[in-house]
N, CA, C and O atoms as CSV, one atom per row, in Angstrom:
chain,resi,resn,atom,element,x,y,z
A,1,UNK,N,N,-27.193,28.912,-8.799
A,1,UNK,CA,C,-25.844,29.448,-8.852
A,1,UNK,C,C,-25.925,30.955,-9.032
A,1,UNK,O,O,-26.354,31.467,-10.066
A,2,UNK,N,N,-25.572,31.521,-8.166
A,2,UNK,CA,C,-25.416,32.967,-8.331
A,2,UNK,C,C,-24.058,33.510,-8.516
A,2,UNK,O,O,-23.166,32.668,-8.411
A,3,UNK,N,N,-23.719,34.630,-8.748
A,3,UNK,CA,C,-22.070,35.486,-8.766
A,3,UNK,C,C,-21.485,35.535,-7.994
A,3,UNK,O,O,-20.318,35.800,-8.280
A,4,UNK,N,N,-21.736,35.373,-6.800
A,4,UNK,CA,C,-21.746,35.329,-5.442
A,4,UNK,C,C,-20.796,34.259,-4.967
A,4,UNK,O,O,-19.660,34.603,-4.638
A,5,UNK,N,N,-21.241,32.684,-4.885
A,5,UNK,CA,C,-20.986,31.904,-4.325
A,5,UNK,C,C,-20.415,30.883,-5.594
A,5,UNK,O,O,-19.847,29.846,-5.253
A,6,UNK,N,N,-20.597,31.234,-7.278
A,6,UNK,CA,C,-19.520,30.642,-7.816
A,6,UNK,C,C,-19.930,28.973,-8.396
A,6,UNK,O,O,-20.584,28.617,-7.415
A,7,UNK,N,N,-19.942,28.415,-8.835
A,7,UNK,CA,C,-20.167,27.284,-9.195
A,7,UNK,C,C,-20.265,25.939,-8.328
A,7,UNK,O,O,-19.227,25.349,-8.030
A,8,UNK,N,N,-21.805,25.348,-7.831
A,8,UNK,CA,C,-21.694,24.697,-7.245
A,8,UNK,C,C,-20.981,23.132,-6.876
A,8,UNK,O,O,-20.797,22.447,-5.870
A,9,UNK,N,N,-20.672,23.032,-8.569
A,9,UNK,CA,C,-19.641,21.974,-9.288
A,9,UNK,C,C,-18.538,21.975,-8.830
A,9,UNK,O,O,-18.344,20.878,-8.307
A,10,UNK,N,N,-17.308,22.908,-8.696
A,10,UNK,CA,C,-16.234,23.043,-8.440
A,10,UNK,C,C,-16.364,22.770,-6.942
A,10,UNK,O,O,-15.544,22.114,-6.300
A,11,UNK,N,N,-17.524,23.359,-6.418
A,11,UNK,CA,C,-17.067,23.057,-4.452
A,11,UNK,C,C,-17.301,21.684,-4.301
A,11,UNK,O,O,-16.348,21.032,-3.874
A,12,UNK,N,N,-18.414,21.050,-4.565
A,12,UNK,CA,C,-18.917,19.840,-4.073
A,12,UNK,C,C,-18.056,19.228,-4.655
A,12,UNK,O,O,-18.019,18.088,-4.192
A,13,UNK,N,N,-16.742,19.488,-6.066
A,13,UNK,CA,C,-15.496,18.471,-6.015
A,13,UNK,C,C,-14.419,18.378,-4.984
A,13,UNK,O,O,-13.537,17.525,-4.885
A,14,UNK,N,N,-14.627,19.272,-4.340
A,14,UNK,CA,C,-13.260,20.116,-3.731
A,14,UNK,C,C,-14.125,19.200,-1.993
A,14,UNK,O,O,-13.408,18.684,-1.135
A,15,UNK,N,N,-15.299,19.224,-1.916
A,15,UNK,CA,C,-15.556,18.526,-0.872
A,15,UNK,C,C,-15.190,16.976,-1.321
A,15,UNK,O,O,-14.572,16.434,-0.405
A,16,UNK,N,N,-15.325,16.371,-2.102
A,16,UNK,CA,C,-14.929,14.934,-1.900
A,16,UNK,C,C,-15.946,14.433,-2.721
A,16,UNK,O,O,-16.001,13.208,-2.829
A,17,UNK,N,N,-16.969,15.291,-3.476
A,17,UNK,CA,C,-18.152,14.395,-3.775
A,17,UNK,C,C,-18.072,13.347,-5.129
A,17,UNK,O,O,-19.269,13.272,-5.408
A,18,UNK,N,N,-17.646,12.839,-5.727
A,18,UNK,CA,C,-17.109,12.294,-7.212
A,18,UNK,C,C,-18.318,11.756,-7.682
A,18,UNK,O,O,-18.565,11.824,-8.887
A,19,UNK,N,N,-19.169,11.189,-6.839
A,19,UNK,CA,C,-20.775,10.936,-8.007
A,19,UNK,C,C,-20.962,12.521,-8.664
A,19,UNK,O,O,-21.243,12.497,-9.863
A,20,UNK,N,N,-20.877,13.543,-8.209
A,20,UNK,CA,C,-20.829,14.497,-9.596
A,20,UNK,C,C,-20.588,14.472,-10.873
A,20,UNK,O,O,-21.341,14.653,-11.830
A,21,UNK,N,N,-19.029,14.138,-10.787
A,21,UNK,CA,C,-18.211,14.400,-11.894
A,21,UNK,C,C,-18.433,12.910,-12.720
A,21,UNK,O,O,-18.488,11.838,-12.117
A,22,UNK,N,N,-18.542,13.032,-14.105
A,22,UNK,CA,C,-18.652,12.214,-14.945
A,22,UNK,C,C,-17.187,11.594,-15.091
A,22,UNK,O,O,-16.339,11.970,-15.901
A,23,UNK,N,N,-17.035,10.432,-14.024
A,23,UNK,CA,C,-15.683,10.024,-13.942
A,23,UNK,C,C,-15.375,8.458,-15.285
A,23,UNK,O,O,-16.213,7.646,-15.676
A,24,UNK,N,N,-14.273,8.534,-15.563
A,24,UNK,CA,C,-14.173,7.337,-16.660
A,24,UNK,C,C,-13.543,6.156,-15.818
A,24,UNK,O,O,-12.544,6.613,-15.262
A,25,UNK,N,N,-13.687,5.069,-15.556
A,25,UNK,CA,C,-12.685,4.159,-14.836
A,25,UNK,C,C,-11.800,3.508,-15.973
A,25,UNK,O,O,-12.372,3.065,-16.969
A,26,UNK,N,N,-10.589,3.443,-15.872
A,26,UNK,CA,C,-9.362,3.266,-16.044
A,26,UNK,C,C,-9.288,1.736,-15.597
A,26,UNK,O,O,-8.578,1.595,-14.601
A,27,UNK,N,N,-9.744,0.772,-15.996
A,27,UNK,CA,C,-9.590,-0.228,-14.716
A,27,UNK,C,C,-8.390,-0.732,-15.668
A,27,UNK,O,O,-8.455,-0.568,-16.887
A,28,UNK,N,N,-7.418,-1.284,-15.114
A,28,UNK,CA,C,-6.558,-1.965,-16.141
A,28,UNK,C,C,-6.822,-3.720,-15.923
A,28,UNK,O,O,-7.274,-4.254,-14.910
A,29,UNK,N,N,-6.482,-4.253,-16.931
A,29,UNK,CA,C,-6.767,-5.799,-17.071
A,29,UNK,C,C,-5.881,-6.282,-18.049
A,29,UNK,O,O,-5.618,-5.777,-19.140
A,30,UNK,N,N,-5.285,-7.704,-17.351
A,30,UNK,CA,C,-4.500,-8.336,-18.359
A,30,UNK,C,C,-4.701,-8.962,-19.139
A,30,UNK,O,O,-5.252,-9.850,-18.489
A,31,UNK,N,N,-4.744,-9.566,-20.897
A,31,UNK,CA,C,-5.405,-10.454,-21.525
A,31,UNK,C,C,-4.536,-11.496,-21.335
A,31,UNK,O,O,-3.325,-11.302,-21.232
A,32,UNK,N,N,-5.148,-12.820,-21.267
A,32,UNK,CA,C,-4.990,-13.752,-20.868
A,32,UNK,C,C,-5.111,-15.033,-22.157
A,32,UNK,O,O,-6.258,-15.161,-22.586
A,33,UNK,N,N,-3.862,-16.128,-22.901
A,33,UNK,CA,C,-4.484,-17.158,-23.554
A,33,UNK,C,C,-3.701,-17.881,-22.549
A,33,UNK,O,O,-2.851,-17.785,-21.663
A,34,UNK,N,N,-4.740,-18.921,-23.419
A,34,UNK,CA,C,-4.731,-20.327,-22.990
A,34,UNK,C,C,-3.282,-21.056,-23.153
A,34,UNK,O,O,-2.453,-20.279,-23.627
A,35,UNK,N,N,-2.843,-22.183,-22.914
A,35,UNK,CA,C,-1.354,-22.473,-23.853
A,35,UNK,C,C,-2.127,-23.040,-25.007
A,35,UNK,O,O,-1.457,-22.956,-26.036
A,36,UNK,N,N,-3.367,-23.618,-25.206
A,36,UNK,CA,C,-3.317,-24.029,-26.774
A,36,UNK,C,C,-4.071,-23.040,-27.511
A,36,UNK,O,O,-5.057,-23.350,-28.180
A,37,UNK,N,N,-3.428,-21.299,-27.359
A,37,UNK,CA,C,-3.943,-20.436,-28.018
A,37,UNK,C,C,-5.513,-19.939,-27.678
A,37,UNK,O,O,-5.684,-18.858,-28.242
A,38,UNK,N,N,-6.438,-20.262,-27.118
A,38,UNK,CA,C,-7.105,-20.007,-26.684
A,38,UNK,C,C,-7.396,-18.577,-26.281
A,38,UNK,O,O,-6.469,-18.318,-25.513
A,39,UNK,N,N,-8.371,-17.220,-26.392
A,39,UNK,CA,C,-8.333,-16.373,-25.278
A,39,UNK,C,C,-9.458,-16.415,-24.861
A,39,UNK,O,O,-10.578,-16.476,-25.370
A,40,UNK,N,N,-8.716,-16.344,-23.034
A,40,UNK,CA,C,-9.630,-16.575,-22.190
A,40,UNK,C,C,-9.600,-14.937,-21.745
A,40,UNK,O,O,-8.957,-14.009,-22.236
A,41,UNK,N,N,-10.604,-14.965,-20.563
A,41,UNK,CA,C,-10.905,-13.875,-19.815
A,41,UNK,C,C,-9.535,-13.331,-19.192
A,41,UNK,O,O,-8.514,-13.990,-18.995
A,42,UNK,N,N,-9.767,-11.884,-18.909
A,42,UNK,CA,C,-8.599,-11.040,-18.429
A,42,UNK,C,C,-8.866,-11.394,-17.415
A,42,UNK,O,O,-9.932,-11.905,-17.074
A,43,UNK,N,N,-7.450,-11.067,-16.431
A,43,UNK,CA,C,-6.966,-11.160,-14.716
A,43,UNK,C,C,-6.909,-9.535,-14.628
A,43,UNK,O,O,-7.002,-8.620,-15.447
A,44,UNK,N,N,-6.684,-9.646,-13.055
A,44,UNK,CA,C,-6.132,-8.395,-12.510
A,44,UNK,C,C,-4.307,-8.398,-12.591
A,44,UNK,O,O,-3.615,-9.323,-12.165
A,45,UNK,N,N,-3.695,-6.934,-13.343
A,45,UNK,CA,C,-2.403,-7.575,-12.624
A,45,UNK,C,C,-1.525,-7.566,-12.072
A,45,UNK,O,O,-0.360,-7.490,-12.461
A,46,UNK,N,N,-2.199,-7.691,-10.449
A,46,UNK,CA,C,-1.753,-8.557,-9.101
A,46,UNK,C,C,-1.635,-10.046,-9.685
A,46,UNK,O,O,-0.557,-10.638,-9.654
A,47,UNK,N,N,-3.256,-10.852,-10.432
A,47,UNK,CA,C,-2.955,-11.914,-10.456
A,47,UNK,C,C,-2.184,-12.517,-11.444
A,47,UNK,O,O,-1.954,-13.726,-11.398
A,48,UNK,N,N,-1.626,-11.576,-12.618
A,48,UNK,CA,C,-0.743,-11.679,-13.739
A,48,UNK,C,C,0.591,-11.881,-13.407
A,48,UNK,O,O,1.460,-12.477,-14.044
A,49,UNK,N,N,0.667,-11.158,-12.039
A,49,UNK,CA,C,2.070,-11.187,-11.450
A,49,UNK,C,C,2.410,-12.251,-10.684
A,49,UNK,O,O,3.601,-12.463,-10.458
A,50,UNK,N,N,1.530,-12.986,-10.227
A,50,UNK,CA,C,1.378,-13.946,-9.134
A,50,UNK,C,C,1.610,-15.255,-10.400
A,50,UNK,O,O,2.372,-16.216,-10.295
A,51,UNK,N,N,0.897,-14.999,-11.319
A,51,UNK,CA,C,0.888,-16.571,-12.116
A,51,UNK,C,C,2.436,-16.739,-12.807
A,51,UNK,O,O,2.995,-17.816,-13.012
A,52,UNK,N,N,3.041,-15.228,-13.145
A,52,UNK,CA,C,4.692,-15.622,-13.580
A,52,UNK,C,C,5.423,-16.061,-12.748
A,52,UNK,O,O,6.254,-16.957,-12.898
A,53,UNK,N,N,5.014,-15.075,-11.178
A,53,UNK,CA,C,6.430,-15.255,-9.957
A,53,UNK,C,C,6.048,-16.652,-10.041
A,53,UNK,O,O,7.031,-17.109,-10.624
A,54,UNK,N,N,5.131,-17.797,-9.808
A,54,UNK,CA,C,4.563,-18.992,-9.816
A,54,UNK,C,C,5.396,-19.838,-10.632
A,54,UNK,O,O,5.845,-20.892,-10.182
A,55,UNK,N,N,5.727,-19.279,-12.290
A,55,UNK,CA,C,6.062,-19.992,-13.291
A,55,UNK,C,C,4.840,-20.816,-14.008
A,55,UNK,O,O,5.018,-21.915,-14.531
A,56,UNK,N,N,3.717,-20.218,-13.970
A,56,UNK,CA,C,2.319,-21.134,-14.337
A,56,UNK,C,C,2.294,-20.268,-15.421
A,56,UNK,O,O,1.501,-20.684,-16.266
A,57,UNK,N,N,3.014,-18.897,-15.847
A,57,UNK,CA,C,2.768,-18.127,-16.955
A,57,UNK,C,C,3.923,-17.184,-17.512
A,57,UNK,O,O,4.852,-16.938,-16.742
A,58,UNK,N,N,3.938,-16.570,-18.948
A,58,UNK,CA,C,4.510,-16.473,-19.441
A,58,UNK,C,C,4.211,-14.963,-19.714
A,58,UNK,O,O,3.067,-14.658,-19.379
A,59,UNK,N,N,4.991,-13.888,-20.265
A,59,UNK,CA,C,4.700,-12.520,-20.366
A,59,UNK,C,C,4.873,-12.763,-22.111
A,59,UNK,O,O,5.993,-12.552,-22.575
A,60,UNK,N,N,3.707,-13.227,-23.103
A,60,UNK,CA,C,3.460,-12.602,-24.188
A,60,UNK,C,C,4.107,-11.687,-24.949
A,60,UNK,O,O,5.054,-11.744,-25.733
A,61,UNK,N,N,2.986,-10.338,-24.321
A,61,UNK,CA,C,3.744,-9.061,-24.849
A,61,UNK,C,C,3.283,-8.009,-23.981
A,61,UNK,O,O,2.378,-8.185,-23.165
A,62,UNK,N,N,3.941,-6.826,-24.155
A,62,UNK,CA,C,3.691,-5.740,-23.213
A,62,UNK,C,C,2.626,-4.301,-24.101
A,62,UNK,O,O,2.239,-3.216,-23.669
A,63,UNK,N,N,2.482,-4.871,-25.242
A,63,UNK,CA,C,1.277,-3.634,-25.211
A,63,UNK,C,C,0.696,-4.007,-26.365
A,63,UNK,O,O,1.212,-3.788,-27.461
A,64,UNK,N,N,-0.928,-4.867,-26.123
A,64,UNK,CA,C,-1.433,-4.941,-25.036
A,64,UNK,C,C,-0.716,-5.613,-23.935
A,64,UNK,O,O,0.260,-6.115,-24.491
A,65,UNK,N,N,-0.653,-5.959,-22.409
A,65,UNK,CA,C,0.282,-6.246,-21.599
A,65,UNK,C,C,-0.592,-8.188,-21.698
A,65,UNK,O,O,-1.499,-8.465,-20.913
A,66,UNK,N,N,-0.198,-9.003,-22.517
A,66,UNK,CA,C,-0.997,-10.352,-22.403
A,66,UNK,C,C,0.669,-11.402,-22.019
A,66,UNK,O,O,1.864,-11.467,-22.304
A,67,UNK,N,N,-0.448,-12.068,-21.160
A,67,UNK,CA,C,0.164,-13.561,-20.450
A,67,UNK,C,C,-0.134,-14.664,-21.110
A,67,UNK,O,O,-1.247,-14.689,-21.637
A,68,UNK,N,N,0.835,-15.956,-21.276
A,68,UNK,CA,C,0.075,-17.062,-21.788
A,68,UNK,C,C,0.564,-18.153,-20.386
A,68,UNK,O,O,1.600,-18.269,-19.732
A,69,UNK,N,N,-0.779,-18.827,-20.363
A,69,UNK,CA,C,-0.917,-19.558,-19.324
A,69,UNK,C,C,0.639,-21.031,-19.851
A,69,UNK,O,O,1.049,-21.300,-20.980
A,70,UNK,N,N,1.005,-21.530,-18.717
A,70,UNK,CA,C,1.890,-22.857,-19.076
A,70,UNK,C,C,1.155,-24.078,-19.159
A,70,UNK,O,O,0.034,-24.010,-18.655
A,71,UNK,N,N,1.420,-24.975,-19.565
A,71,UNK,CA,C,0.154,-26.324,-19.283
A,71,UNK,C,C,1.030,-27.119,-18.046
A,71,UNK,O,O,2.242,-27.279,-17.899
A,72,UNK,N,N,0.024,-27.480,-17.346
A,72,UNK,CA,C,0.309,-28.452,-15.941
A,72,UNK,C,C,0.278,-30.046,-15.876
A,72,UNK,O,O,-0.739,-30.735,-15.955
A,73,UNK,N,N,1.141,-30.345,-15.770
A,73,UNK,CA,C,1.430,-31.597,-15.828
A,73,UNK,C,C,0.558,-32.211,-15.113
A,73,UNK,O,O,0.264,-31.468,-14.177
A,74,UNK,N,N,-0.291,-33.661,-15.039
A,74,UNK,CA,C,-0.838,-34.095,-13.934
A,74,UNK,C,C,-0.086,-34.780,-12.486
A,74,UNK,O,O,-0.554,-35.084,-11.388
A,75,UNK,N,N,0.928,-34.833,-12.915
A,75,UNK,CA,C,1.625,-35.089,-11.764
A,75,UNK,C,C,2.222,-33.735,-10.597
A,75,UNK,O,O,2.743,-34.025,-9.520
A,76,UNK,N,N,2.053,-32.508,-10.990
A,76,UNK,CA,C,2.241,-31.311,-10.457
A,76,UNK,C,C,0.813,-30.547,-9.934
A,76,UNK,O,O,0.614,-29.659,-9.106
A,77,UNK,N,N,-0.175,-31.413,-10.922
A,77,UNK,CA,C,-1.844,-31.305,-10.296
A,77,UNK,C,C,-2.069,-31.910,-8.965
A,77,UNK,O,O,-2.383,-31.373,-7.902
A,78,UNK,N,N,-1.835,-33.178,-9.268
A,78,UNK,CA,C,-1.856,-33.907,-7.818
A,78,UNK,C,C,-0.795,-33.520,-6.739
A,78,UNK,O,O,-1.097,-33.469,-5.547
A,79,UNK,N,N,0.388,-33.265,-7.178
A,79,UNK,CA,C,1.285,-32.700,-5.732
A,79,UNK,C,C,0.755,-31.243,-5.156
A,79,UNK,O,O,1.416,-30.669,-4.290
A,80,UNK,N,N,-0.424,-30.693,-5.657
A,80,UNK,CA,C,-0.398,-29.080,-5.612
A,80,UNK,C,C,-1.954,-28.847,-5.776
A,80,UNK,O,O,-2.292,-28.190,-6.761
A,81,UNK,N,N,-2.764,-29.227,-5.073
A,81,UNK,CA,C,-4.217,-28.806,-5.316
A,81,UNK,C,C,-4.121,-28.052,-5.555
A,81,UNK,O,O,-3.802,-28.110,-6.742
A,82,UNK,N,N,-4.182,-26.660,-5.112
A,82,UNK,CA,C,-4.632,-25.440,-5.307
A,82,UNK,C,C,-4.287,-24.860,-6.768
A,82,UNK,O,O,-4.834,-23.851,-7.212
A,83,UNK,N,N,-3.085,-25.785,-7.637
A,83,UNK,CA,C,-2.794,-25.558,-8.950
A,83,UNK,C,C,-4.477,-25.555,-9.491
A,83,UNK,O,O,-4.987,-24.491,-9.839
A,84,UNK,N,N,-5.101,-26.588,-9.512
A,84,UNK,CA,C,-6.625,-26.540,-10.332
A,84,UNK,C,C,-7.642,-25.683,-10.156
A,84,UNK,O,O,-8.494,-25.348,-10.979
A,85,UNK,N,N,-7.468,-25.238,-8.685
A,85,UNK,CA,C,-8.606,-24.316,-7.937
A,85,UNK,C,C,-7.861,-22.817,-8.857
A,85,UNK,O,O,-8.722,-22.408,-9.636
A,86,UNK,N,N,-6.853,-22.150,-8.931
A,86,UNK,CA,C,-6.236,-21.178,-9.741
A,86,UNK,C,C,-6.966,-21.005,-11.307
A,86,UNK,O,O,-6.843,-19.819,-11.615
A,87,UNK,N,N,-7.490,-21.563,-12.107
A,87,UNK,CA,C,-7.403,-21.822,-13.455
A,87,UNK,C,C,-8.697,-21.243,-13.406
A,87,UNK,O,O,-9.358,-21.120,-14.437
């Protein structure tokens, strides 16, 4: 780096390069229980949104942003495969 041409950091951001910069990911994730209280693993939430519009889930609380799953009847299991493949 000379006086000249200035910090090679600032250009190679300004080109596009981001493995430079010590970036933090932000990923957001929803916490997720079980209906018998349980916590399970976080969703994405796209799929937080998908399991309410559904009615398979419930909006908890909003900060942290957690869902609680509904319990499925077996008679709504069998009319609805893809209900079990979801879980």
């Amino acid at each position: 780096m000379n006086e000249i041409t200035g910090s090679h950091f600032h250009s190679e951001r300004a080109a596009g390069n981001c493995r430079i910069s010590t970036r933090v990911s932000n990923v957001v994730r929803v916490h997720v229980v079980a209906s018998d209280g349980r916590v399970l693993n976080s969703c994405h939430p796209a799929r937080a949104r998908e399991l309410i519009r559904k009615g398979r889930a419930l909006r908890l609380s909003r900060q942290p942003y957690t869902i609680r799953l509904l319990e499925t009847t077996s008679q709504e299991a069998e009319a609805n495969p893809s209900l079990q493949d979801a879980s």
